[in-house]
KOLZALO-689238 format. One record per residue: residue in three letters; x, y, z of N, C-alpha, C in turn. Coordinates in steps of 0.001 Angstrom, whole numbers, plus 500000, padded with zeros to 6 digits. Layout:
REM residues N
- ALA	X	Y	Z	X	Y	Z	X	Y	Z
...
END
This chain:
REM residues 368
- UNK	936489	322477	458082	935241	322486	458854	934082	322136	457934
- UNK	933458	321140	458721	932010	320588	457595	930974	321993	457647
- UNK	930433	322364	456362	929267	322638	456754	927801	321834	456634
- UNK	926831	322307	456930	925921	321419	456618	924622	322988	456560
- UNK	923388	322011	456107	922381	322859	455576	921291	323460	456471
- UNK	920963	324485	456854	919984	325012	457824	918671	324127	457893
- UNK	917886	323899	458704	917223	323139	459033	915964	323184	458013
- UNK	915428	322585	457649	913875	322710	456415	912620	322940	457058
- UNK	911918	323975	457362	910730	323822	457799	909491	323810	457077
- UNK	908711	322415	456678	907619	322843	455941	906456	323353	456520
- UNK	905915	324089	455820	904981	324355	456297	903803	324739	454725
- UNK	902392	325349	454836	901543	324991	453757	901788	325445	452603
- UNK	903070	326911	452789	903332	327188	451483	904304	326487	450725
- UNK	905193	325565	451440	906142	325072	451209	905514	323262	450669
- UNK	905020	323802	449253	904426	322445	448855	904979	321278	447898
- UNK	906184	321229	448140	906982	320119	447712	907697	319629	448703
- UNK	907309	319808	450299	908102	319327	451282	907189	317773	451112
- UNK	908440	316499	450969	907831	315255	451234	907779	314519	452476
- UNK	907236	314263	453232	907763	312880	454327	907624	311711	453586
- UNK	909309	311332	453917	909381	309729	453188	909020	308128	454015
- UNK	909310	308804	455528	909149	308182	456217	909469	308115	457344
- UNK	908220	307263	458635	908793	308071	460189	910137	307478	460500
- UNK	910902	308482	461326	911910	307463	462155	913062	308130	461030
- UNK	914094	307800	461396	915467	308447	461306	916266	308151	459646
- UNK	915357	308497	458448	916298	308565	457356	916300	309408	456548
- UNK	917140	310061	455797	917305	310527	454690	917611	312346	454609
- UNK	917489	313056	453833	918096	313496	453106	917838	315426	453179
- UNK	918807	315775	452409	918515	317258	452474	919023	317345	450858
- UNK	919932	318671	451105	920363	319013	449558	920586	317920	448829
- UNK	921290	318028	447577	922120	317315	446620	922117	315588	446440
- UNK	921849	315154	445689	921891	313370	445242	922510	312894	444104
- UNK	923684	312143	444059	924189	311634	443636	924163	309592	444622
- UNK	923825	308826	443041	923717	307729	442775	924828	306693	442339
- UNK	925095	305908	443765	926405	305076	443724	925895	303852	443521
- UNK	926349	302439	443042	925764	301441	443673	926471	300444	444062
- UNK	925978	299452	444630	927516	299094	445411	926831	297153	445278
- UNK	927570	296243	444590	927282	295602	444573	927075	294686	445455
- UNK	926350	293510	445094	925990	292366	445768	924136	292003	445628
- UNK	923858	290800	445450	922634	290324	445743	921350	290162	446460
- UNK	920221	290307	445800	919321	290806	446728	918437	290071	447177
- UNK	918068	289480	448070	916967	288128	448606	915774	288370	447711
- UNK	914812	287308	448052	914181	286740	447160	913236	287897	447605
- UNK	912789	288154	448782	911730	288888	449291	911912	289923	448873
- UNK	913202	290795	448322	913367	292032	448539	912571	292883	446788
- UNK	912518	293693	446787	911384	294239	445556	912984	294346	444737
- UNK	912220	294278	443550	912957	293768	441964	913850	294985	441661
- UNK	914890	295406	441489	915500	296742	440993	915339	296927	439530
- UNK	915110	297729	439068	914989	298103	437882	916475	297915	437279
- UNK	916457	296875	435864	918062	296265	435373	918435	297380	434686
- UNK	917985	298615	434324	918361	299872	433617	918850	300403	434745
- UNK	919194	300594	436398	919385	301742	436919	920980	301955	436637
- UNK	921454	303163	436880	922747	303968	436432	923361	303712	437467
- UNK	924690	303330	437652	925506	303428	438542	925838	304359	439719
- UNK	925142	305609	438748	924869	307045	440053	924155	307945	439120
- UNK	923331	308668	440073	922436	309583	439432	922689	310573	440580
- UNK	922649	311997	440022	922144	313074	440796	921065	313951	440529
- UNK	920352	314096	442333	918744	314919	442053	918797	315830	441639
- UNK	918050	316325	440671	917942	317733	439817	916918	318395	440411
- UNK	916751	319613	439980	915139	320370	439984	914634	319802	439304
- UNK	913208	319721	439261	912813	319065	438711	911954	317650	438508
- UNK	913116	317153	439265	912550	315743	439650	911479	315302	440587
- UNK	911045	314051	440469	910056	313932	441334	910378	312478	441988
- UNK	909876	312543	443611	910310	310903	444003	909822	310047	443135
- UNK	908816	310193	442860	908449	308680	441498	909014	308174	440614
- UNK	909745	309425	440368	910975	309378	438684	911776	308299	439370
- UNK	913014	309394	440527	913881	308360	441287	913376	307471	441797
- UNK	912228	307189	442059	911939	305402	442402	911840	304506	441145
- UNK	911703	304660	439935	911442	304303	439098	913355	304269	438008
- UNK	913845	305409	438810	914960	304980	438540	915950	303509	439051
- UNK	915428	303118	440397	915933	302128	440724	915220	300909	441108
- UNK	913231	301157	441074	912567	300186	441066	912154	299348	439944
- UNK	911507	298254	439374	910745	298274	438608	909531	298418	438820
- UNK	908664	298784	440003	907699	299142	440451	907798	299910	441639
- UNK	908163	301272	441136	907945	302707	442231	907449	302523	443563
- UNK	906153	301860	443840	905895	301927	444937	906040	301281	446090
- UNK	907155	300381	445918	908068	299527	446783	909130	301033	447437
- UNK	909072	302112	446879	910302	302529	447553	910225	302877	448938
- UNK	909065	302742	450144	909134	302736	451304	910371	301177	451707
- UNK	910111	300274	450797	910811	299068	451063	911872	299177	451190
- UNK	913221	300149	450675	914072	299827	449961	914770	301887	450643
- UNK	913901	301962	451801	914654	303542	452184	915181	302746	453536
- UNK	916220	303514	453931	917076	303330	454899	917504	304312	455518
- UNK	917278	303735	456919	917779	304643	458300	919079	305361	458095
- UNK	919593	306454	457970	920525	306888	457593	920509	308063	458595
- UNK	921392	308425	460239	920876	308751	460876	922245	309881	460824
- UNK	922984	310095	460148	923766	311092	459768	923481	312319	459099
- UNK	922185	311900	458364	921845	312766	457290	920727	313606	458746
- UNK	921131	315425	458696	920239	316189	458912	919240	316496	457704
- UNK	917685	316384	459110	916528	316717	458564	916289	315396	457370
- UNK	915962	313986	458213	915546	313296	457522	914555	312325	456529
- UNK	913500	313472	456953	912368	313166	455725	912369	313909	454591
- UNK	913357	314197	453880	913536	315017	452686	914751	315200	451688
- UNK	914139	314839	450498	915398	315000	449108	915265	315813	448383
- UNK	916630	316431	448471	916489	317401	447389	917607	317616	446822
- UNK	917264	318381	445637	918578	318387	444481	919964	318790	444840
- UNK	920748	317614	444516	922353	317890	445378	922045	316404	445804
- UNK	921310	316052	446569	921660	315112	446973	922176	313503	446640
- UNK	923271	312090	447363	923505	311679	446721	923085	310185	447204
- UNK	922853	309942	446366	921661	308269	446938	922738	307226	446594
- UNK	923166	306049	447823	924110	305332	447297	923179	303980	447774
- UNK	922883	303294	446778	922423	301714	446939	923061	300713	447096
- UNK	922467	300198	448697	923846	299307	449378	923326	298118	450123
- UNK	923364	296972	450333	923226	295822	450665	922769	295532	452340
- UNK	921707	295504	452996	922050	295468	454262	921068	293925	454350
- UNK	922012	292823	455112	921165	291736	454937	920784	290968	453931
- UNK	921535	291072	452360	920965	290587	451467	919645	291514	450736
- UNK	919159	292421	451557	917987	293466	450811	918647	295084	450397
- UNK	918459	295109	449101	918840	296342	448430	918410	297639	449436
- UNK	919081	298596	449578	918537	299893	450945	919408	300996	450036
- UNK	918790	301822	450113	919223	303445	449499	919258	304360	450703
- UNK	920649	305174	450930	920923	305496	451900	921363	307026	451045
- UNK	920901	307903	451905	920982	309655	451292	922520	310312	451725
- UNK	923096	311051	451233	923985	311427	451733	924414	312948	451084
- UNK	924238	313798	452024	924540	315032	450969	925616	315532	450476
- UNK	925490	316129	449220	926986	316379	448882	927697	317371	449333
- UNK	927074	318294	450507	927549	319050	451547	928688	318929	452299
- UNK	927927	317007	452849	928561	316723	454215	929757	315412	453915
- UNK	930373	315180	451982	930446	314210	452001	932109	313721	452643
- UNK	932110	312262	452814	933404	311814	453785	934719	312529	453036
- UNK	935624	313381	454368	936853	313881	452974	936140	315246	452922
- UNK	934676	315861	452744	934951	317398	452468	934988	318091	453453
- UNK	936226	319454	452962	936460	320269	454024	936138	321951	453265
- UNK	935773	322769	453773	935728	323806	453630	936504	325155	454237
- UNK	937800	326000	453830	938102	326632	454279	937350	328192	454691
- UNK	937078	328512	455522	936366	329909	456068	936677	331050	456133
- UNK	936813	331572	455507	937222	333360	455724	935969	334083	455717
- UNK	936351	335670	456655	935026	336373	457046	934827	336841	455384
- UNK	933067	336421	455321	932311	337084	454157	931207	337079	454290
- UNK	930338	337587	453546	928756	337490	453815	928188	336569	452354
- UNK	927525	335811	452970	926808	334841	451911	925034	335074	452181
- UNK	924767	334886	451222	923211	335027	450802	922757	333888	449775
- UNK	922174	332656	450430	921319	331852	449661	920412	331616	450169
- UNK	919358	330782	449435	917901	330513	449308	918056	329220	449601
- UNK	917201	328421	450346	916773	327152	451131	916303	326642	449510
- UNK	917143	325373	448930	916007	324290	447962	915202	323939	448873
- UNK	914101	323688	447791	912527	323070	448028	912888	321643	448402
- UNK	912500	320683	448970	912708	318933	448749	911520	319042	447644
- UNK	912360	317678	446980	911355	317005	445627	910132	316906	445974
- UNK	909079	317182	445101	907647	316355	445470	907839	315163	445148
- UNK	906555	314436	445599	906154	312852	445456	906204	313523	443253
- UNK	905167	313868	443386	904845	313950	441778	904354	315294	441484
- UNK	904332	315609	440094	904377	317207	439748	903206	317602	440656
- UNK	903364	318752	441577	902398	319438	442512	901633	320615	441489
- UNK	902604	320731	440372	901362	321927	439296	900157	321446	438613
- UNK	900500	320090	438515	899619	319692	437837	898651	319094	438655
- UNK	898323	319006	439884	897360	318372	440425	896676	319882	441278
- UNK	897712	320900	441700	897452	322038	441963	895959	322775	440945
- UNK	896635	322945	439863	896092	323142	438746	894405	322834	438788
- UNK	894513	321123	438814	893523	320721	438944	892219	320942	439902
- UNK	892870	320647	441446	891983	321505	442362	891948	322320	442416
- UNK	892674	323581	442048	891860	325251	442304	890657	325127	441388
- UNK	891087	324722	440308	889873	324701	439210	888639	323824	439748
- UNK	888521	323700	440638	887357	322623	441155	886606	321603	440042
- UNK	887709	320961	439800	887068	319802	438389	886292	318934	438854
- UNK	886163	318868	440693	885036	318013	440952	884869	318545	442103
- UNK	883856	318481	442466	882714	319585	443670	882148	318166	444849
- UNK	882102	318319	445697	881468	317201	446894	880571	317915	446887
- UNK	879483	317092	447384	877916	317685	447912	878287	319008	448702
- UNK	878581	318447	449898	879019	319308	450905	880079	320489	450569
- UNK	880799	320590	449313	881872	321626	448745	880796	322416	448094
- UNK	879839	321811	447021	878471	322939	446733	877954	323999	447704
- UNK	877130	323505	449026	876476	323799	449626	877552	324651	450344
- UNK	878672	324536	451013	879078	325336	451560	880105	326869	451172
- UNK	880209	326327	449062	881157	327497	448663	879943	328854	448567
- UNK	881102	329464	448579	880616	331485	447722	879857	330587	446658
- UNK	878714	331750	446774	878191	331543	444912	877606	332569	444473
- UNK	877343	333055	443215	877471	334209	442646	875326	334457	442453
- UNK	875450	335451	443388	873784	336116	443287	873803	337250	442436
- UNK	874342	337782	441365	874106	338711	440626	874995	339413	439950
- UNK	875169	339727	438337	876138	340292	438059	875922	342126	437731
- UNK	877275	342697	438113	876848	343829	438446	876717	344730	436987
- UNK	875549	345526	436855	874972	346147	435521	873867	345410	434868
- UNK	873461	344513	435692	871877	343931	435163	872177	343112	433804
- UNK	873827	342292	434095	873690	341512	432784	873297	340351	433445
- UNK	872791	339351	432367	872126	337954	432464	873628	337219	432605
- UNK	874565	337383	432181	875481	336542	432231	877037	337103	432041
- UNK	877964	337171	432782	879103	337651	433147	880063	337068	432049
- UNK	881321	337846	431811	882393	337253	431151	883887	338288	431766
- UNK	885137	337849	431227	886209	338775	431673	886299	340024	431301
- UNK	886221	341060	433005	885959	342457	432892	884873	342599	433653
- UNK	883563	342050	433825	882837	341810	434890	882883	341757	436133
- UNK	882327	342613	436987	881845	342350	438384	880512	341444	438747
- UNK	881238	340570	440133	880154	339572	440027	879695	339945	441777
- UNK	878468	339704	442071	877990	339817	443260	877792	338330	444378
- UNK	878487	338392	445032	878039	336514	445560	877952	336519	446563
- UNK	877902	335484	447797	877007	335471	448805	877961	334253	449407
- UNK	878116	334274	450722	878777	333221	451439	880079	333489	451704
- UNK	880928	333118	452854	882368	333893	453267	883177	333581	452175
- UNK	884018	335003	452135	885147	334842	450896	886078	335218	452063
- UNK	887069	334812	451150	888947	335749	451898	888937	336942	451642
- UNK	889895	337307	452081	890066	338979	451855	890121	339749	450607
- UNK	890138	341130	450496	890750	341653	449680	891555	341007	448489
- UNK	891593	340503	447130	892785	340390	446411	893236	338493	446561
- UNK	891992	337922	447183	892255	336283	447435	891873	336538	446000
- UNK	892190	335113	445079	891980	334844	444053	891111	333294	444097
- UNK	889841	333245	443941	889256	331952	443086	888716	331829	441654
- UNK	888478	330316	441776	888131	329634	440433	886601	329908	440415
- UNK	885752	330330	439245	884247	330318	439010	884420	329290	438624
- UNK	883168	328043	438943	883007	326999	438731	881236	326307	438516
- UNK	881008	325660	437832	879952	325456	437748	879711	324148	437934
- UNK	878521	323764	438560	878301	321793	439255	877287	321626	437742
- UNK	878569	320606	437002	878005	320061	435916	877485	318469	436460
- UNK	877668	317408	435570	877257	315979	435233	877073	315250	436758
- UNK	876301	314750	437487	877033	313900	438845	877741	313124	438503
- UNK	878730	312018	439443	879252	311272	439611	878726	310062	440315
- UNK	878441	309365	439533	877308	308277	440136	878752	306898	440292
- UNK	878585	306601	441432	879481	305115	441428	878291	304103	440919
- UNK	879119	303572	440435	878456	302551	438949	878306	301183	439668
- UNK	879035	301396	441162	878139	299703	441584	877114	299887	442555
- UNK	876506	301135	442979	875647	301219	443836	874399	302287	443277
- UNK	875042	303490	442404	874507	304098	441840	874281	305536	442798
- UNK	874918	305608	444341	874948	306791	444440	875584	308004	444085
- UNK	875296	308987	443980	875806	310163	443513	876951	310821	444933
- UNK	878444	310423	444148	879458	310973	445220	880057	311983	444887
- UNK	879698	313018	444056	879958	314444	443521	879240	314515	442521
- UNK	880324	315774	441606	879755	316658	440704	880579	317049	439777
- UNK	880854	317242	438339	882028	317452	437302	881972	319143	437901
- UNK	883302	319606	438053	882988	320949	438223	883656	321808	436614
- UNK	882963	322329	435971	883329	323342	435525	883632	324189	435011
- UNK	884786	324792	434332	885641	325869	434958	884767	326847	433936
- UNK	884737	328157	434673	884159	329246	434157	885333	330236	434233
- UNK	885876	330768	435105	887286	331642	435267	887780	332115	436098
- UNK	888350	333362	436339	889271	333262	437307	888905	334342	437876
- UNK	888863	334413	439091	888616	335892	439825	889181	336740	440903
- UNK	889123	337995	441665	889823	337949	442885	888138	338872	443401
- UNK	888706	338936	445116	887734	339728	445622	888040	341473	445616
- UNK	887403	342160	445518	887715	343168	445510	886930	344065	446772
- UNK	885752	343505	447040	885625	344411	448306	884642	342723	449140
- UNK	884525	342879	450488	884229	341828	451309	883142	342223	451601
- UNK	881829	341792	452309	880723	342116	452423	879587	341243	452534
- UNK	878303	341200	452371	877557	340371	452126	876290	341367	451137
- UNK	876347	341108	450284	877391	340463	449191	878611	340922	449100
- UNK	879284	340103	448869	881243	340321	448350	880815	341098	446597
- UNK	881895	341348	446178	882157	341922	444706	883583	341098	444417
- UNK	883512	340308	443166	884367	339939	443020	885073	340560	441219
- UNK	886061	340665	440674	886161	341030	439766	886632	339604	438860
- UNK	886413	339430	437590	886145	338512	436457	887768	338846	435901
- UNK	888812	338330	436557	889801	338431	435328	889969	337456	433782
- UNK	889146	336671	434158	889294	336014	432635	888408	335126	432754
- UNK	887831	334606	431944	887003	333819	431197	886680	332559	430138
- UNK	886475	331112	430326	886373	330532	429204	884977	329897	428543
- UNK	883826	330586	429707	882839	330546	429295	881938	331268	430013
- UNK	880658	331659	429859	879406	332980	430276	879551	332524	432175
- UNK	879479	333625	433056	879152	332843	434492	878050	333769	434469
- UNK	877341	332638	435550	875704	332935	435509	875418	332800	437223
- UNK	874542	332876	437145	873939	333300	439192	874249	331940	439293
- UNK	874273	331466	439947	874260	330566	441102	875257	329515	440842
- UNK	876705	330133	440288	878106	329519	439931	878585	329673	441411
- UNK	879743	328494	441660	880273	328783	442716	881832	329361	442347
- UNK	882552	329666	443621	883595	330086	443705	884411	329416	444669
- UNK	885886	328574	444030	886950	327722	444795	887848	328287	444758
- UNK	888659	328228	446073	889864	329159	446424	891171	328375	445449
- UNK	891909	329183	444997	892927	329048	444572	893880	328500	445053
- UNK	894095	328974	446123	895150	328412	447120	895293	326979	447817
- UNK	895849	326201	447445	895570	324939	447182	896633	324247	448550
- UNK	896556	323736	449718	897274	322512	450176	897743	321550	450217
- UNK	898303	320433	450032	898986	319151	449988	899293	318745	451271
- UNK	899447	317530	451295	899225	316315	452700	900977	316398	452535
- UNK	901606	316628	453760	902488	316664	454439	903791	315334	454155
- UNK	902773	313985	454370	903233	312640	454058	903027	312363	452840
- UNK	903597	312225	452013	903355	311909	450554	904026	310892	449772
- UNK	903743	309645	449888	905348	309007	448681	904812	307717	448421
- UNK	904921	307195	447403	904414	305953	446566	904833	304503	447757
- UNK	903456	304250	447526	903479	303290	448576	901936	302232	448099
- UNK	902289	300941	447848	900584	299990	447662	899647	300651	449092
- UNK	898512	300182	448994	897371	300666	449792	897671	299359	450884
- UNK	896997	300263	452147	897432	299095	453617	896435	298320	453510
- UNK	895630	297755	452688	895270	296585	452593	894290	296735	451305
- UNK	893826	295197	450896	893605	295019	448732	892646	296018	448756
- UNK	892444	296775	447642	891479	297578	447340	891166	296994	445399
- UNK	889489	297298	445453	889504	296797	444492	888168	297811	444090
- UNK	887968	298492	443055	887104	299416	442490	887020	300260	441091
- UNK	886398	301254	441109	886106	301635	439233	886390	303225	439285
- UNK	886559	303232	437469	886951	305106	437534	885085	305522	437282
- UNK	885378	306489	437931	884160	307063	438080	884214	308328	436363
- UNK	884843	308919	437029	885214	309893	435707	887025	310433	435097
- UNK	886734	310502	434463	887974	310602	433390	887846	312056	433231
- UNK	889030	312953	433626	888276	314304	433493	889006	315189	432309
- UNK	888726	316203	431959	889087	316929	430688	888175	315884	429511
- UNK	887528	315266	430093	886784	314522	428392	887509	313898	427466
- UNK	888890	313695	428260	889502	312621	426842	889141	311214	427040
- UNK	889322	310383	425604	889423	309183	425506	890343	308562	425834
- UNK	891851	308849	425418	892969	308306	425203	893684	309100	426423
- UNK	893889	308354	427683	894197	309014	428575	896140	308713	429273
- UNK	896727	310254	429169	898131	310045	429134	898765	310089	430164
- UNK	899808	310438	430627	900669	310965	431835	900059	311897	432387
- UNK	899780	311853	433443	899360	313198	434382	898286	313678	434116
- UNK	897192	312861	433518	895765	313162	434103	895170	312986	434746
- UNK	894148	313586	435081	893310	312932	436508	892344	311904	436079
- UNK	891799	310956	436935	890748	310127	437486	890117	310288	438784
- UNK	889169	309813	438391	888562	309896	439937	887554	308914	439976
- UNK	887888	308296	441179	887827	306474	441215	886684	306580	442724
- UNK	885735	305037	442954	885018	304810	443775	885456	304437	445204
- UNK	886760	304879	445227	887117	304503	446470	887498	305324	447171
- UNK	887774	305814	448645	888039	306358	449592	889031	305853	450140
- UNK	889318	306971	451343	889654	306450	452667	889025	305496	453405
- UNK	887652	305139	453275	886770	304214	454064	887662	302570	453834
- UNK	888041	302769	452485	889086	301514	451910	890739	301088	452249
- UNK	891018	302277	452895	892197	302471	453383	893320	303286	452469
- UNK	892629	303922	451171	893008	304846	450393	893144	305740	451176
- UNK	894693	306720	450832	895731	307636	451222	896523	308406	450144
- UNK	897142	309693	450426	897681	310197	449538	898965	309395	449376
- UNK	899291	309145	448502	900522	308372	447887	900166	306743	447407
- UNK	898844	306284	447811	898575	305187	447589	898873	304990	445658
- UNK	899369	303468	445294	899544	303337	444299	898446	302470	443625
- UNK	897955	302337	442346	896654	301104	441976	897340	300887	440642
- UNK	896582	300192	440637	896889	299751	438677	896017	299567	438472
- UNK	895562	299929	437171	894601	300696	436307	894517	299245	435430
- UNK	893060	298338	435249	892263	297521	434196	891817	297798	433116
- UNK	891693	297560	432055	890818	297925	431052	889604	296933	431431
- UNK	888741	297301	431665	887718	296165	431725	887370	295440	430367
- UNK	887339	294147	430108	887081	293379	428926	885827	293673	428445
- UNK	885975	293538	426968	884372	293900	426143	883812	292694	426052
- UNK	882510	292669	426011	881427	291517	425309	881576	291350	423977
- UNK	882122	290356	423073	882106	290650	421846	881228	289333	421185
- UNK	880608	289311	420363	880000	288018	419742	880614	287314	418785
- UNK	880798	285418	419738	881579	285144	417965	880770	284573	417072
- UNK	881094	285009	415400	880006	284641	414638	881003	283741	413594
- UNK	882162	283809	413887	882669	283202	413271	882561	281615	412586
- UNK	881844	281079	412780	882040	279710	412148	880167	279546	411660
- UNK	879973	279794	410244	878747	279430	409818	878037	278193	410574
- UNK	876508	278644	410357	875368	277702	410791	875640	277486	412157
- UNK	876193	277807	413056	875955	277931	414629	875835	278665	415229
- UNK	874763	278805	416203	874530	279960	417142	875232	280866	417301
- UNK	875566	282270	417003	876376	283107	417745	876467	282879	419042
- UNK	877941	282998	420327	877679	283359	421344	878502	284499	421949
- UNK	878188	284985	423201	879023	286250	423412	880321	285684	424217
- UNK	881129	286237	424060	882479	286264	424262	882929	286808	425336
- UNK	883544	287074	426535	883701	288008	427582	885409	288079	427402
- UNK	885726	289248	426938	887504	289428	426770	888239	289476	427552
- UNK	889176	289055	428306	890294	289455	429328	890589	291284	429417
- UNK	890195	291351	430979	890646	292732	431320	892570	292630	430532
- UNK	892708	293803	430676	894196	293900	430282	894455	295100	430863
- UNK	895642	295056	431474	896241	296507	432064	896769	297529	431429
- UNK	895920	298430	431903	896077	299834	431342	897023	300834	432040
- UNK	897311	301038	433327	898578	301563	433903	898483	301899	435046
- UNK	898889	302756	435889	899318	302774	436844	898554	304287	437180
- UNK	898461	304610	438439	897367	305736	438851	898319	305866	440361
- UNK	898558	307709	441164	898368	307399	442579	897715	308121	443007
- UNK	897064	308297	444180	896204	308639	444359	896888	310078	445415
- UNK	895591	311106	444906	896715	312671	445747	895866	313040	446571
- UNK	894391	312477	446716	893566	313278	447266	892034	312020	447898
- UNK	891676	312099	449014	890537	311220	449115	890148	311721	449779
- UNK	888599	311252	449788	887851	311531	450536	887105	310239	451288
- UNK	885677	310089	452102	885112	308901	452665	885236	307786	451406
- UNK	884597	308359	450301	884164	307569	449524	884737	307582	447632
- UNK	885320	308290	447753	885932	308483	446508	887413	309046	446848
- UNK	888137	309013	445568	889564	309788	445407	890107	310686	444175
- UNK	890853	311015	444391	891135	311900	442562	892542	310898	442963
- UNK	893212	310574	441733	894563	309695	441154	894853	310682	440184
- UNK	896418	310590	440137	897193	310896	438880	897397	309880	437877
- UNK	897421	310098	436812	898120	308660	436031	899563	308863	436089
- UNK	900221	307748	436557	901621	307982	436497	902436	307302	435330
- UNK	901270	306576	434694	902097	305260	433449	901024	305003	432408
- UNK	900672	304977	430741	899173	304730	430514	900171	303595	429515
- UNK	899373	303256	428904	899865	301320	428567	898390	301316	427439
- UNK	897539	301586	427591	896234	301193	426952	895258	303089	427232
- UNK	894376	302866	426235	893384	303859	426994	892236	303579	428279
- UNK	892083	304547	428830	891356	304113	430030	889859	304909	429965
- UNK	888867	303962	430651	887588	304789	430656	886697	304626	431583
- UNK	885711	305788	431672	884703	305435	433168	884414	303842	433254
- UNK	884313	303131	434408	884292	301827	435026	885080	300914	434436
- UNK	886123	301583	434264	887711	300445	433855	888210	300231	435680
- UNK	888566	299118	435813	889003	298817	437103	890282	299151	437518
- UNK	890262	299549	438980	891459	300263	439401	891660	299103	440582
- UNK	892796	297902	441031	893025	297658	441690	894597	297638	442542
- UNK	894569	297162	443596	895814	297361	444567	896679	296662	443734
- UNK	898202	296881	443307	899452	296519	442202	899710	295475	442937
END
């Protein structure tokens, strides 16, 4: 007798549930990677000449990895998923499962198959009591690290200022709070024992081709919970990495993710600049944030993919005595790959998923 896996329900706590895509494919537990030869039309996206004959999904993993295991550019893998209408609960992969790459038409298609349900297994039944835990499906890309990022409110919208908690007074008549502190603030909090980020609206964010201001650097001051509700609330200061002062705000911890999530180019060209580079580095690596001039107004979405420009320098050549210097304009060169987890009208936060070069405010981010 087959068994197969209880049904997956995501819901907001459940934040590595992915949709890969509407309509009838893919996957539950366990992945293992077959591949099955034959040739792929001209139209069909490029396979990566490193992929393994079979791979299986781990914890761990993330769809980007496995697209990157069999793409040479990840965000073709809406291209290259297949209707697979056997597999229960089919917007979701997760570890166990076994991905076999197979030919339909001349175009490469990855078809899920769990190692539950596979052709040939049988399971004998005797009365017992079993007790397991539902796997998570993979995220698109690490959810801690972008998690991370928004509780900490590393960037504030106009409208996220004006409408968070913010702190009117710390309690004992100090000028400025640290961890161990009670803080007094003003504006609806959660209950009892919610936990937010103290945050402070540093530098704006000016888009550099119009010059309006589309946020605010937020931050981080520390970490807090509520301890009694009110107007004013009391919140308590569990830790600290710098003084909080009156009129800091407070961002909930508890963080959401978009339902549909998975590497995919933008539904039509997008072409724009990083606004800010955040944590203040220069040399920017795997899994940092950006936050770029474009929106949803552009047709930016969570999972959208860009590739990242270095914008070219002005350089002067002086090279050849007794003639005029003139200036030089250098070839952009690509710096890497970005997707985007979060947008808004007019801006987005991106992950870096690939860095190639260093990247910096108004380096160009366009559609791959």
């Amino acid at each position: 007798m087959k068994t197969s896996r209880p049904t997956f329900v995501a819901t907001a706590l459940a934040l590595s549930a992915i949709a890969l895509l509407p309509g009838p494919a893919t996957a539950a537990p366990g992945v293992a990677l077959a591949l099955a030869a034959g040739p792929a039309s001209a139209a069909a996206p490029a396979l990566n000449p490193d992929h393994p004959d079979s791979y299986t999904v781990k914890r761990g993993d993330t769809l980007w990895g496995i697209s990157s295991i069999f793409l040479k550019d990840p965000w073709h893998w809406p291209d290259i998923w297949y209707a697979n209408p056997q597999v229960q609960n089919p917007h979701l992969i997760y570890p166990g499962d076994v991905l076999t790459l197979v030919y339909v038409e001349g175009k490469p298609r990855l078809q899920v198959q769990r190692a539950e349900v596979q052709a040939g297994s049988t399971e004998k039944l005797s009365p017992r009591v079993r007790e397991s835990t539902l796997e998570s499906a993979i995220p698109a890309i690490p959810l801690e690290v972008i998690g991370a990022f928004l509780s900490r409110g590393s960037v504030l919208q106009p409208e996220e200022i004006r409408k968070a908690p913010y702190v009117v007074s710390i309690r004992g008549q100090h000028i400025i709070g640290a961890a161990g502190n009670e803080l007094y603030v003003r504006g609806k909090v959660a209950g009892v024992d919610h936990g937010y980020s103290v945050v402070k609206a540093g530098r704006p964010l000016v888009d550099p081709e119009d010059g309006d201001v589309l946020g605010y650097e937020g931050i981080y001051v520390g970490a807090a919970t509520v301890r009694r509700v009110g107007d004013p609330s009391t919140i308590f200061l569990t830790d600290s990495t710098r003084e909080a002062m009156e009129g800091d705000r407070l961002i909930s911890q508890q963080v959401s993710f978009p339902s549909e999530f998975v590497p995919k180019a933008p539904v039509k060209p997008v072409e724009g600049a990083i606004m800010a580079v955040m944590d203040g580095v220069s040399l920017v690596g795997q899994y940092q944030v950006i936050v770029i001039n474009r929106g949803s107004r552009q047709g930016l979405e969570p999972g959208s993919v860009l590739r990242v420009w270095q914008a070219g320098r002005t350089v002067t050549d002086t090279s050849k005595p007794g003639r005029i210097s003139r200036n030089v304009d250098l070839p952009e060169e690509a710096a890497g790959l970005a997707m985007v987890f979060r947008t808004y009208p007019r801006m987005s936060y991106a992950l870096v998923m690939r860095a190639t070069s260093e990247m910096h405010v108004k380096d160009i981010v366009r559609s791959p």
